[in-house]
C-alpha positions in Angstrom: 115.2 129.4 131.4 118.8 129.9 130.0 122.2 129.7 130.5 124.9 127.0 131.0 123.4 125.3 134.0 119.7 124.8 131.7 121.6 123.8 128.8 123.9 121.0 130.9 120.6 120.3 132.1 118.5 119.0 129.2 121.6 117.3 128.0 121.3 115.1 130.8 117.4 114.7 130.8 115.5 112.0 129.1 112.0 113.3 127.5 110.1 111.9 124.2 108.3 115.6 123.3 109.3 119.0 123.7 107.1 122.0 123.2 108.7 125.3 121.4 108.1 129.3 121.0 109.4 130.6 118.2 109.7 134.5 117.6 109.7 133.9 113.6 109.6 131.8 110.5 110.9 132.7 106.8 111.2 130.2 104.3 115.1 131.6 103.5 115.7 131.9 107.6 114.0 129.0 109.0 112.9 129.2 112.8 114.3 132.5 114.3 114.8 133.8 117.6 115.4 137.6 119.2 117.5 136.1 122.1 121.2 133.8 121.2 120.9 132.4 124.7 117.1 131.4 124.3 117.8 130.1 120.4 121.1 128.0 121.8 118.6 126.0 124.6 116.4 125.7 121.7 118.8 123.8 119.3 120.4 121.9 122.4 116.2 120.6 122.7 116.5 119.6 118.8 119.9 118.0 119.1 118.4 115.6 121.2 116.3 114.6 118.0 113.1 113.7 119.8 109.4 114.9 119.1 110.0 118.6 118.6 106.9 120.3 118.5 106.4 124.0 117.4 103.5 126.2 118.7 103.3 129.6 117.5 101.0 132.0 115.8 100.4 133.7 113.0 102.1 136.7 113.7 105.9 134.7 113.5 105.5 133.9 110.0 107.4 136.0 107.9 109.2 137.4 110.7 113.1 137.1 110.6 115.1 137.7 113.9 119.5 137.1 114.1 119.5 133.5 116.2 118.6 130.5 114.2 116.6 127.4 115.7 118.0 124.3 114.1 117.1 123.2 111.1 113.1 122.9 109.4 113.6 119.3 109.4 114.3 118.8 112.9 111.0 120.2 113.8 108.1 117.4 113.9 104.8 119.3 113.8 103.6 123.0 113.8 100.4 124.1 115.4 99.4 127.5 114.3 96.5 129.3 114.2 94.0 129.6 110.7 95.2 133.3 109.6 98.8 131.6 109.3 100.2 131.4 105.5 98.9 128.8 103.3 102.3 129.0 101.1 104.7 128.5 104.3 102.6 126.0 105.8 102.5 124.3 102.4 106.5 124.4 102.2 106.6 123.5 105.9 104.9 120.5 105.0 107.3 119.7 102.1 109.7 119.2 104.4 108.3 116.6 106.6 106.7 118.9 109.4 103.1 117.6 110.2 101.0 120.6 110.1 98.3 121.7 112.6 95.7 124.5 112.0 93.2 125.1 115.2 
């Protein structure tokens, strides 16, 4: 879901953990998105600076697409899959993101 009407409403929901796609992840970029509309509900999520957890594949990383998603630091913990980059996940961790390989 997207739009005004999703973003008004997460504003004005209460929640302790959202879950995240991401389309890509580059150390210079950060977490990237193909869609504006789909990246904006995404960083209105973060803003509400709550447990933001990523899940994603292997396949994202080193991916770069034109909408950012917030910041690396607002992002909790990753969970990824073992073929994922031990040098990102290494600098994800860095930056305070708890790292999960399954």
């Amino acid at each position: 879901m997207v739009g005004p009407l999703t973003k008004l409403c997460i504003e004005n929901i209460h929640f302790s953990t959202a879950f995240l796609g991401i389309d890509g992840f580059d150390i210079d970029t950060g977490f990237t998105s193909r869609d504006m509309m789909r990246a904006d509900i995404a960083s209105t999520i973060l803003g509400k600076k709550r447990r933001n957890v990523v899940l994603t594949d292997s396949s994202k990383f080193g991916q770069i697409f034109p909408s950012s998603i917030g910041s690396t630091e607002e992002i909790s913990v990753l969970i990824t899959d073992k073929a994922a980059p031990k040098d990102i996940l290494e600098h994800l961790k860095s930056k305070g993101v708890e790292v999960i390989v399954d």
